[in-house]
VOFI-32913 format. One record per residue: residue number from 1; x, y, z of N, C-alpha, C, O in turn. Coordinates in nm, 2 decimals, decimal comma, always signed. Each point is the difference from the previous one (the first is absolute). Example, Ala and Ser with C-alpha at 12.3 -4.5 7.8 and 13.67 -1.06 7.14 Angstrom:
(drenvo 1; (+1,32; -0,57; +0,78); (-0,09; +0,12; +0,00); (+0,09; +0,12; +0,00); (+0,10; +0,00; +0,07))
(drenvo 2; (-0,14; +0,11; -0,14); (+0,09; +0,11; +0,00); (-0,08; +0,11; +0,08); (+0,05; +0,11; +0,01))
This chain:
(drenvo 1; (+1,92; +0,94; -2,56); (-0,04; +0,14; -0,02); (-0,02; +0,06; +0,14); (-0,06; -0,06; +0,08))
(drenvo 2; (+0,09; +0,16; -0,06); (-0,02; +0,07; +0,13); (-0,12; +0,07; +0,01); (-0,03; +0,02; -0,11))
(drenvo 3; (-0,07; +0,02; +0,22); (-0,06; +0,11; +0,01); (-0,01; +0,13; +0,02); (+0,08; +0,04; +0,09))
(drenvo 4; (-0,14; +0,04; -0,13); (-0,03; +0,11; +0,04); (-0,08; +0,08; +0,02); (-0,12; -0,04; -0,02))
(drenvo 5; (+0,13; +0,17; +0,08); (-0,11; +0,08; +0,05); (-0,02; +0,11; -0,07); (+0,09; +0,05; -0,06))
(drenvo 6; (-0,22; -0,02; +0,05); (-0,02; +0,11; -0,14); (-0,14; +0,09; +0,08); (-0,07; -0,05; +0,09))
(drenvo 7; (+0,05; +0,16; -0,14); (-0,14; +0,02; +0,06); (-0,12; +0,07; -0,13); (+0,04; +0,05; -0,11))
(drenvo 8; (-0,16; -0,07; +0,14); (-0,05; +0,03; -0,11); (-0,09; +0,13; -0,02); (-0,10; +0,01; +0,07))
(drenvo 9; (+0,14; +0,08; -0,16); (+0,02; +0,13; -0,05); (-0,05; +0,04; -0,11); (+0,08; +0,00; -0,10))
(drenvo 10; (-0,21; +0,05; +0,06); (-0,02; +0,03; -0,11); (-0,07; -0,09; -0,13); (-0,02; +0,01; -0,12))
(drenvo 11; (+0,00; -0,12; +0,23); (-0,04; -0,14; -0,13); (+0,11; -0,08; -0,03); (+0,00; -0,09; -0,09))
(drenvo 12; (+0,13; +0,12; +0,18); (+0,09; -0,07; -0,02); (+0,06; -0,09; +0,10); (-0,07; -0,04; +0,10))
(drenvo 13; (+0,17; +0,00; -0,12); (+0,09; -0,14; +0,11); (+0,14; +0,12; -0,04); (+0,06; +0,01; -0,10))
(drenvo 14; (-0,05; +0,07; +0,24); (+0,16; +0,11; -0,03); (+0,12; -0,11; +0,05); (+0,04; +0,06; +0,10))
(drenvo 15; (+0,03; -0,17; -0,10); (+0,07; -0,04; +0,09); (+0,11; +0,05; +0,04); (+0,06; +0,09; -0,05))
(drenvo 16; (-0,03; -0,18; +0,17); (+0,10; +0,12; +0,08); (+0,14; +0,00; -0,04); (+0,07; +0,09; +0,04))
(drenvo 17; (-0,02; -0,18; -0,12); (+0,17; +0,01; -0,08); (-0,03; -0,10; -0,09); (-0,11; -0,06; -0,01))
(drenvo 18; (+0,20; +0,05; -0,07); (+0,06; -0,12; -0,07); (-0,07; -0,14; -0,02); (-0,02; -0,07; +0,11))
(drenvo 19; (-0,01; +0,02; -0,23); (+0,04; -0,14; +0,05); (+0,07; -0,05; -0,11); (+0,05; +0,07; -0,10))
(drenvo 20; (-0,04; -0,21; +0,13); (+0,08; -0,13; -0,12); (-0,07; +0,00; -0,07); (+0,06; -0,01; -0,10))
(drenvo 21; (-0,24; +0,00; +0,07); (-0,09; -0,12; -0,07); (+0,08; +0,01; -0,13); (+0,09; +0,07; -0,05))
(drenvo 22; (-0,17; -0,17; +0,00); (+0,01; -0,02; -0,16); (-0,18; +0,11; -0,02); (-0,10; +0,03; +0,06))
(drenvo 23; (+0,16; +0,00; -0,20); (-0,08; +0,12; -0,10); (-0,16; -0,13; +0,00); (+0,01; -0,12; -0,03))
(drenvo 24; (-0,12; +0,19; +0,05); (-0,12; -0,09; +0,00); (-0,03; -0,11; +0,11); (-0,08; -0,09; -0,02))
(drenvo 25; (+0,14; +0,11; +0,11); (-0,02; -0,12; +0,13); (-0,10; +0,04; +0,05); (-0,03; +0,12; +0,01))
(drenvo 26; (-0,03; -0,20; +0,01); (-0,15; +0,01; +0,11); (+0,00; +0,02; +0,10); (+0,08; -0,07; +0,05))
(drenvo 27; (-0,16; +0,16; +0,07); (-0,01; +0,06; +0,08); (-0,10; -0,01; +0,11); (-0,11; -0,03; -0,03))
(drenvo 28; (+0,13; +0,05; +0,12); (-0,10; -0,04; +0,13); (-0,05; +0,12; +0,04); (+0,11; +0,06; -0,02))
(drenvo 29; (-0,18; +0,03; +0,05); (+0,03; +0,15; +0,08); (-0,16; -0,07; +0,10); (-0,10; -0,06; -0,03))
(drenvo 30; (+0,16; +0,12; +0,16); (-0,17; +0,01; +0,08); (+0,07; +0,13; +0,11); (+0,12; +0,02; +0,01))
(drenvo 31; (-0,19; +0,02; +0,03); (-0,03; +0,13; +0,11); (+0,09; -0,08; +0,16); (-0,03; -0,09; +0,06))
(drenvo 32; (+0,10; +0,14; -0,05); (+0,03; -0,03; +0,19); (-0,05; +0,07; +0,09); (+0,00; +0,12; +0,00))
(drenvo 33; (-0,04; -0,18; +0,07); (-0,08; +0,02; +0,10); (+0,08; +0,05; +0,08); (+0,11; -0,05; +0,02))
(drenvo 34; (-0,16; +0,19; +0,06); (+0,07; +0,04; +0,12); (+0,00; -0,08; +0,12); (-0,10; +0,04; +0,04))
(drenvo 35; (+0,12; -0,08; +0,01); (+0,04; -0,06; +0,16); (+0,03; +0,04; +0,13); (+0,12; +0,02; +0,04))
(drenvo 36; (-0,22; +0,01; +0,03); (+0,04; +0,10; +0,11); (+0,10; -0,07; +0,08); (+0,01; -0,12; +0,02))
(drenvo 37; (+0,04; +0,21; +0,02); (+0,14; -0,12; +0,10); (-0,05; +0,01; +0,13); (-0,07; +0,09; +0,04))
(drenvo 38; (+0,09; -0,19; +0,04); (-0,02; -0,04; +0,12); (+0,11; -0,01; +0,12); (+0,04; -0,11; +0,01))
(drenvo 39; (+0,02; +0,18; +0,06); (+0,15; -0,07; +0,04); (+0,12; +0,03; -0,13); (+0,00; +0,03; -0,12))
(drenvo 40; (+0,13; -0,06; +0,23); (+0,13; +0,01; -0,06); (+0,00; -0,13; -0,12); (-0,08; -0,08; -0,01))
(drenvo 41; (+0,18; +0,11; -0,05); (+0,02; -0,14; -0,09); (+0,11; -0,03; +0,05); (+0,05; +0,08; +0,07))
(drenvo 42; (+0,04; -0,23; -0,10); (+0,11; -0,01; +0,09); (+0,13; +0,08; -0,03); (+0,08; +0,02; +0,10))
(drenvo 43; (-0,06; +0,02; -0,19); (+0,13; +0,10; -0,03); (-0,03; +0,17; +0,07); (+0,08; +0,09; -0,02))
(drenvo 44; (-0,20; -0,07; +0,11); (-0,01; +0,10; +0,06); (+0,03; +0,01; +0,13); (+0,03; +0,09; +0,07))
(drenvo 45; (-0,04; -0,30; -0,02); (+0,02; +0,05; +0,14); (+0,13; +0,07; +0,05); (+0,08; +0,04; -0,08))
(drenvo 46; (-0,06; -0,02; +0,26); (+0,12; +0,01; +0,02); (+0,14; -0,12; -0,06); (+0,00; -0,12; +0,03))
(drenvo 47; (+0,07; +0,15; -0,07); (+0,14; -0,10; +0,01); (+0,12; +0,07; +0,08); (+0,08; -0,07; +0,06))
(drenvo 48; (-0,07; +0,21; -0,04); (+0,14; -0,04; +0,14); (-0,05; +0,02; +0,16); (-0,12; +0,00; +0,02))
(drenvo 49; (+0,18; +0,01; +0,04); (+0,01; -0,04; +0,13); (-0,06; +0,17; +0,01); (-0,10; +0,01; +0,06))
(drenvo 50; (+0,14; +0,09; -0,11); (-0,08; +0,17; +0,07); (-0,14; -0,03; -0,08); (-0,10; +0,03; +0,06))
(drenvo 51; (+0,08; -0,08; -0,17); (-0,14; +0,04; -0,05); (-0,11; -0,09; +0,08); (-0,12; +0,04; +0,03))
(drenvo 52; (+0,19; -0,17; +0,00); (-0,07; -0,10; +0,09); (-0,02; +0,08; +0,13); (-0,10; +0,07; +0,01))
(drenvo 53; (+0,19; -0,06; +0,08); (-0,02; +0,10; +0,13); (-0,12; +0,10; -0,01); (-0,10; -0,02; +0,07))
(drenvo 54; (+0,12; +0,15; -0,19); (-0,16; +0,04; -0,05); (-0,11; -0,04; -0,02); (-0,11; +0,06; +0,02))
(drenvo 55; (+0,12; -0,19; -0,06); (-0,12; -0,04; -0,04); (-0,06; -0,07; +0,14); (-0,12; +0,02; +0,02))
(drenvo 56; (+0,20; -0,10; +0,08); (-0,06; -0,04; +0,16); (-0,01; +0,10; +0,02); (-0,13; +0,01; +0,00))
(drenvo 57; (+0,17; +0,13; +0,05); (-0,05; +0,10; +0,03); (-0,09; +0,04; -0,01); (-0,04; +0,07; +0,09))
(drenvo 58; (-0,03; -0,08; -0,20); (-0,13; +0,01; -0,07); (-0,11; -0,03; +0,05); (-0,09; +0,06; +0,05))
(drenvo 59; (+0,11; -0,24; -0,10); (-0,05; -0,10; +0,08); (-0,02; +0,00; +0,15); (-0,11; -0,04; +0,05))
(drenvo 60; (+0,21; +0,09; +0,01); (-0,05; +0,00; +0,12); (-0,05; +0,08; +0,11); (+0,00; -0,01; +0,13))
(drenvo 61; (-0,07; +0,13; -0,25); (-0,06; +0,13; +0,03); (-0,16; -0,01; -0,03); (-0,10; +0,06; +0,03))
(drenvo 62; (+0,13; -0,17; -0,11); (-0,20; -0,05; +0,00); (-0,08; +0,02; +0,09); (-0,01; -0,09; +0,09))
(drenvo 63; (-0,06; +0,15; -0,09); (-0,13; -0,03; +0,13); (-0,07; -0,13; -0,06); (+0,00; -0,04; -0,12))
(drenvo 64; (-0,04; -0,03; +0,26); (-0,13; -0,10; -0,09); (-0,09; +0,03; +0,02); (-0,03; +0,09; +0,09))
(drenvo 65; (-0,07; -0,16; -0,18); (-0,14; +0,02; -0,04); (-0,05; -0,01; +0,12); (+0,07; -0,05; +0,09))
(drenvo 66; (-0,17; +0,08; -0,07); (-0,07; -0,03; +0,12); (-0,13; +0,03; -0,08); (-0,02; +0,07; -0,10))
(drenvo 67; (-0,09; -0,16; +0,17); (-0,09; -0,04; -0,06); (-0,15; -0,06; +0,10); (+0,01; -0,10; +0,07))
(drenvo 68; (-0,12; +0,17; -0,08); (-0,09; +0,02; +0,14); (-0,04; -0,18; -0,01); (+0,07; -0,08; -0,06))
(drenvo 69; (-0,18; +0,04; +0,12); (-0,03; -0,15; +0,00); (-0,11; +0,01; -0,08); (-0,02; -0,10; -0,06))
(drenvo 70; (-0,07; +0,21; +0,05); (-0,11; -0,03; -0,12); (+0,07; +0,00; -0,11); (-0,03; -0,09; -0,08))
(drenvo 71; (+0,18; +0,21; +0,01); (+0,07; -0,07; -0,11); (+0,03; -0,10; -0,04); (-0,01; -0,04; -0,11))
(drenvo 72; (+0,08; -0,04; +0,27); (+0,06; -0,13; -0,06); (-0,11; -0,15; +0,00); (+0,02; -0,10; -0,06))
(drenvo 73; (-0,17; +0,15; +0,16); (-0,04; -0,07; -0,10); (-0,09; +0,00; -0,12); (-0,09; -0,07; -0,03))
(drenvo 74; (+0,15; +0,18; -0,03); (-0,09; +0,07; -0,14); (+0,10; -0,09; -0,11); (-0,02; -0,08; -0,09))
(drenvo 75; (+0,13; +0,12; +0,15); (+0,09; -0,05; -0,11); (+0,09; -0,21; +0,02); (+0,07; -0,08; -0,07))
(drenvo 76; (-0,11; +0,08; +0,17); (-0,03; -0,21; +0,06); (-0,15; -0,02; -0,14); (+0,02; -0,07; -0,10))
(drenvo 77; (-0,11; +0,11; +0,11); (-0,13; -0,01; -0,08); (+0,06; +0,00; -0,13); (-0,01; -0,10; -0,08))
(drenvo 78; (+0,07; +0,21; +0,06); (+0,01; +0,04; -0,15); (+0,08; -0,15; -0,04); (-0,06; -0,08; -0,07))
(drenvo 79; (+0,18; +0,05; +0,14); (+0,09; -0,11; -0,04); (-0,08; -0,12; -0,01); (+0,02; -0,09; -0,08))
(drenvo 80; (-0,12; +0,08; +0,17); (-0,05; -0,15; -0,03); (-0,04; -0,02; -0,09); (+0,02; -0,10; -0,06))
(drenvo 81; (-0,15; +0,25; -0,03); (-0,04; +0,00; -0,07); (+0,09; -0,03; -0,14); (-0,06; -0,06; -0,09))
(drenvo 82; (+0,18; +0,10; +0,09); (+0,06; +0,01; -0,09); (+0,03; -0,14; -0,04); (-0,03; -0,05; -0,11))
(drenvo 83; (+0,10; -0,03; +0,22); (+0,04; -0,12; +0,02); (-0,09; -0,12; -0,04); (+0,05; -0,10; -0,05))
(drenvo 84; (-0,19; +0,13; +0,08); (-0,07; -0,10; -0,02); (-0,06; +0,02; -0,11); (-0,06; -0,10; -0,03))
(drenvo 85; (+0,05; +0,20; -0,06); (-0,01; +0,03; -0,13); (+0,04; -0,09; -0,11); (-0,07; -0,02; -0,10))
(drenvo 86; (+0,19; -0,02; +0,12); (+0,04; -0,13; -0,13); (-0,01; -0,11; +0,05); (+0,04; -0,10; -0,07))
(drenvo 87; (-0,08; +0,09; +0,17); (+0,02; -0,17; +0,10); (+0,07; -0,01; +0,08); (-0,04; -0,06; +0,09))
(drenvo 88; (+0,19; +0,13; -0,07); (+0,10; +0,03; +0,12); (-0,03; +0,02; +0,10); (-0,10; +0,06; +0,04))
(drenvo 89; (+0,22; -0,13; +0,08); (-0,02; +0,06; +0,11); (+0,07; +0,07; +0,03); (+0,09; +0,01; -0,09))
(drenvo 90; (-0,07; +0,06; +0,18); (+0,13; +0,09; +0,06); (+0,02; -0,12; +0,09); (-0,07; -0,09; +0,04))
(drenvo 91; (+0,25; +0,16; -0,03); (+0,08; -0,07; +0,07); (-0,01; +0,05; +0,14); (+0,07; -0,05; +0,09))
């Protein structure tokens, strides 16, 4: 049996097309969770040779971070703390 997506409306399960089931089959329904996206997924990156060229161009218009010595060692602190939290060491 295939899945589908349906949303819920009124006290109801509206789904979004068609299915096969059989008349009285039993049913699963729970809520999906939205998921914030993080980053490209792989069917977004560049694939030819101009979108690639754009995309180093990009990349290589970055400034870097720069970061004072009381930051970096606010955030060396933060890491050990974090690290030594479950037993781990940093590498």
């Amino acid at each position: 049996m295939n899945t589908v997506q349906g949303t819920w409306k009124n006290g109801q399960v509206q789904l979004d097309g068609p299915t096969d089931w059989p008349e009285g089959c039993r049913v699963l329904v729970e809520p999906v969770v939205p998921v914030e996206k993080l980053g490209l997924s792989e069917d977004e990156w560049p694939k030819t040779p101009a979108e690639i060229a754009v995309w180093l161009n990009w990349f290589d218009s970055v400034e870097p971070v720069e970061i004072t010595p009381q930051e970096e060692a606010e955030w060396q602190a933060a890491r050990q703390k974090i690290a030594f939290s479950d037993g781990n060491r940093l590498a």
